[in-house]
Each structure stands twice: as C-alpha cells, then as structure tokens.
C-alpha positions in Angstrom: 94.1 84.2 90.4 94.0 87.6 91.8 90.1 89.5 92.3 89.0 91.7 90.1 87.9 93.8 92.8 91.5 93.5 94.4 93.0 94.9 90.5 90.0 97.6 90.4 91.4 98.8 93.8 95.0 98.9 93.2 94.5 100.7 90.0 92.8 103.5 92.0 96.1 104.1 94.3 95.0 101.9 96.8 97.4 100.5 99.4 97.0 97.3 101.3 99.1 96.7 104.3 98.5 94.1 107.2 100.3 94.6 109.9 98.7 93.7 113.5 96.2 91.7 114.9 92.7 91.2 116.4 91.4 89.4 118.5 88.0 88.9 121.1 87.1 91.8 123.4 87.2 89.8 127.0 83.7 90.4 128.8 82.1 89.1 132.3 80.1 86.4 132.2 76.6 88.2 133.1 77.3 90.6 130.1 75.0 90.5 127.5 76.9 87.7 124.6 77.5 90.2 122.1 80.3 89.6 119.3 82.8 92.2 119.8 85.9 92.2 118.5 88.9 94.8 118.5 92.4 95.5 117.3 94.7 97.6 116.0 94.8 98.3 112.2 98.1 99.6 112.3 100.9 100.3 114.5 102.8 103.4 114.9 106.0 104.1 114.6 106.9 100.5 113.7 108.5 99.7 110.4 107.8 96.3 109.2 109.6 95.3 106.1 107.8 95.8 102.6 110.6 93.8 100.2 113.9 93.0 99.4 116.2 92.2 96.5 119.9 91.8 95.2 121.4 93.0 91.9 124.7 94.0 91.1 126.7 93.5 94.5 123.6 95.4 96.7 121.3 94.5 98.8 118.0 97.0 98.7 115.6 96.7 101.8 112.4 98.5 101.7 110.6 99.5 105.3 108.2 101.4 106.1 106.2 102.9 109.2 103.2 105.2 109.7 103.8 108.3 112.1 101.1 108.8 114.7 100.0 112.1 113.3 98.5 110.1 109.8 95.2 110.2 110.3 94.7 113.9 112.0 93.0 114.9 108.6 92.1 111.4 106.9 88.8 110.8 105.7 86.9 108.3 108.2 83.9 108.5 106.6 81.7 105.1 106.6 84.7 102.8 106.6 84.0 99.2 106.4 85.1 96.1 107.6 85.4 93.1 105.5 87.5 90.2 104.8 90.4 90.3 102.7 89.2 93.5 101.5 86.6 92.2 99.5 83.0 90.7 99.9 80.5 91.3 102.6 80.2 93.7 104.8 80.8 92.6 108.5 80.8 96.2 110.0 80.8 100.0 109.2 81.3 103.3 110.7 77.4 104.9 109.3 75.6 101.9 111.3 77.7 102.1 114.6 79.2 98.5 114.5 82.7 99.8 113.7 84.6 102.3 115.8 88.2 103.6 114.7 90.3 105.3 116.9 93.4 106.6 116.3 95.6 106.3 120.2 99.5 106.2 121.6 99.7 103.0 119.8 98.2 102.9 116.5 94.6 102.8 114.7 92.5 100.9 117.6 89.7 99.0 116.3 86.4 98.2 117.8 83.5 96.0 115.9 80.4 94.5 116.9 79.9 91.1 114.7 76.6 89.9 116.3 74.3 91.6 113.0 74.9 89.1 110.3 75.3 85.6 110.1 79.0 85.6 108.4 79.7 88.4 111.1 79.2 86.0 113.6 81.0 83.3 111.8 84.1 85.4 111.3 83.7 86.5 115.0 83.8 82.3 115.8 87.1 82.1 113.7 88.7 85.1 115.1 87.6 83.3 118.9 89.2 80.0 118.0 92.8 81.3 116.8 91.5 80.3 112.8 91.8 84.3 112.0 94.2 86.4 113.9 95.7 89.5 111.6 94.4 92.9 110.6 94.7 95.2 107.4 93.5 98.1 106.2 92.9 100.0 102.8 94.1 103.8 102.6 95.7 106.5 100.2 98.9 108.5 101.2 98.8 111.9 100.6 102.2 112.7 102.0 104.9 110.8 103.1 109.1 110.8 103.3 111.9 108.9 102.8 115.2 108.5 104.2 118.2 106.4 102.8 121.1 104.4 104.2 124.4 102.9 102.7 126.2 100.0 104.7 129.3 97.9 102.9 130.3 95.1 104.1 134.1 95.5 103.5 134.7 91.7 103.6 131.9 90.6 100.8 131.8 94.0 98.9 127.9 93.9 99.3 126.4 97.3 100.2 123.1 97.0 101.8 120.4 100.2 100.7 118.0 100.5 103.3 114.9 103.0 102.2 112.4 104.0 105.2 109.2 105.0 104.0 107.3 107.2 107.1 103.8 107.6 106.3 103.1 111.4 107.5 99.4 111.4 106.3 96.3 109.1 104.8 94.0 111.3 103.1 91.5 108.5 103.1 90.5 105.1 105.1 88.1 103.3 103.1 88.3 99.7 105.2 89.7 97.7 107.9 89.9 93.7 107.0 90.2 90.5 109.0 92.7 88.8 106.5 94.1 85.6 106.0 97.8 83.9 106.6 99.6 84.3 104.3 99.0 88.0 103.1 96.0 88.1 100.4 97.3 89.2 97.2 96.4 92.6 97.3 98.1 93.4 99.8 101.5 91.7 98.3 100.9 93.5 95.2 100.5 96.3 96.6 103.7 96.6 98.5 105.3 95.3 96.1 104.7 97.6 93.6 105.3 100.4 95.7 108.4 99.2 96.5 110.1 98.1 93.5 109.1 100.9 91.9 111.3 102.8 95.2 114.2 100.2 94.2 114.1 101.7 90.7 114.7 104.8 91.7 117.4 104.2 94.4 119.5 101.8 91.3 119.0 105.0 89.4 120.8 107.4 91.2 123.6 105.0 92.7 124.2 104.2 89.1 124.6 108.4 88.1 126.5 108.5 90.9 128.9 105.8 89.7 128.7 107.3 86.6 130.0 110.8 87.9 133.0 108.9 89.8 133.7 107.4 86.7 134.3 110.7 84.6 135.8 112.5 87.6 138.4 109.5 87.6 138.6 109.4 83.8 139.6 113.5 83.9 141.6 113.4 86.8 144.0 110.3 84.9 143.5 112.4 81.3 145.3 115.4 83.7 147.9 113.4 85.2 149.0 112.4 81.1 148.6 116.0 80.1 
C-alpha cells in the first residue's frame, strides 16, 4: 500500500530519487557527543539508471544525471529532513539542524539529530549500518535529453538509451534517510517519468518506420511505372 502523503506528492510534480548515502560525521573523543550526520543527496554528473523495458525487437534504457549547475537558482527554503519522505521531522534548514550545500561533488548534507528522540534513533540506525542511503524531493524546471541507437547485428535487438541531464531544480522541499529497497515513491516516481519518456521514443521510431515504409512503397510503385 502506497501513502497517501507519497500520492498527494507525486500528483504535485514531485520527484523522488535516491541515489547516495549517509553516514556518521567522525569526531574526537573529547568532542562534545552530538548526533551529526552528513551525506550527499545527490551526485553530479552521475547517471544512475531510472528503468528499462523490451517491446518489439528494442531494448529502451532510461538514465539520468543532475549537472552541477541545478541548484544555482533552486528554492532552499526551510527544507526538511525526514524518513522516507514522510513523517516526522528530524531536521530543517529554519532551526539550523540541516545544512545543504551544493560542492564539486554533489548536494552535501549536514544534520544534527541530537533534538528529538526519533532523531537520535535514526542517528543510532544510520551508526550501526541499519540505514545507509539518501533521497531527496525536488521539481525540475529545465532539463535535456539526448538519444542513442545501438543494433546488435547478430540478435536484431536495437538498444535506445535516453539520458535525462537535470540542468535545474526550481525547488528542494526535503532530503530523506530512506530505506533498502527504494520506498515507493520514489519507484513511482521514476517510473512514471520514465515510461512516459519510452512512450515518446516508441512514437517517433514507429513514424520513422512508417516514413521508410512509404518511401520504399513509392520508390517500388516507380520502378513498376
């Protein structure tokens, strides 16, 4: 059974993706014992593979990465952290227990855990190796997409390969410690996304068969003539 507040989400445009990790922030031992823990996000520059699926003699593989430039005019504004993007709150931006920043690598991470009970819970898990993977909630204002043919002369299967770069994120609205496997949102999401891509790649290959057909079909009705 899928959330409600998972559905609510995706029917706003919301994308889910999780893609990196997270893990304890190391600290000497006469520190004070707070419950710090950091990550990344997302990478950059990075595609990881969305879905895949076979009809008709291809083979369509969606990827996608986000450029490093993404976030230069995304909306930061009191992001969250939670846990499969739904819940509690463990951290935000507006208090100062959740710092985002955006380096050579991708969307760095930084939360302190120690305010709430669960907080420190999850920070326990994420110590112990129980919770190890990162995600995060955004909306794409502008991206592009590049498309690649390969056939494999001796099975006749052509492999379409779509890369989806994400140029910008108009808006972050959390950052999640998730669970293994993906939480449903985020497979929905991605998958959505890119089946609905698929659809338009099997559209277009199919006009374009249909064109070579009719060009063929003349070119033999000239040769009768």
């Amino acid at each position: 059974m899928i959330p409600k507040t998972i559905l609510q989400k995706l029917e706003e445009g919301r994308q889910y993706r999780d893609v990196s990790n997270i893990g304890i922030e190391k600290r000497a031992e006469e520190d004070e014992p707070r419950k710090i823990v950091t990550g990344y996000a997302t990478t950059f520059n990075e595609p990881y593979e969305l879905f895949r699926s076979s009809w008709d003699g291809y083979i369509y593989i969606v990827l996608e990465q986000v450029d490093p430039n993404a976030f230069a005019e995304c909306d930061m504004t009191d992001v969250i952290m939670q846990y499969n993007h739904e819940g509690r709150v463990f951290a935000r931006t507006s208090n100062g227990t959740l710092e985002l920043d955006p380096d050579e690598h991708g969307l760095h991470i930084r939360a302190d855990l120690g305010g709430t009970e669960i907080g420190r819970q999850l920070y326990e898990e994420i110590e112990g190796g129980y919770t190890d993977k990162m995600s995060f909630g955004f909306r794409v204002s502008k991206d592009k997409r590049e498309e690649t043919e390969e056939r494999d002369e001796e099975t006749g299967v052509t492999t379409v390969t779509v890369l989806r770069t994400i140029l910008s994120i108009s808006k972050l609205y959390d950052v999640s410690a998730v669970s293994i496997p993906a939480n449903d949102g985020t497979s929905i999401s991605s998958r959505n996304f890119a089946e609905g891509v698929i659809e338009e790649v099997r559209k277009e290959i199919a006009e374009r068969e249909k064109r070579e057909r009719q060009k063929q079909k003349i070119r033999i009705m000239t040769e009768v003539l």
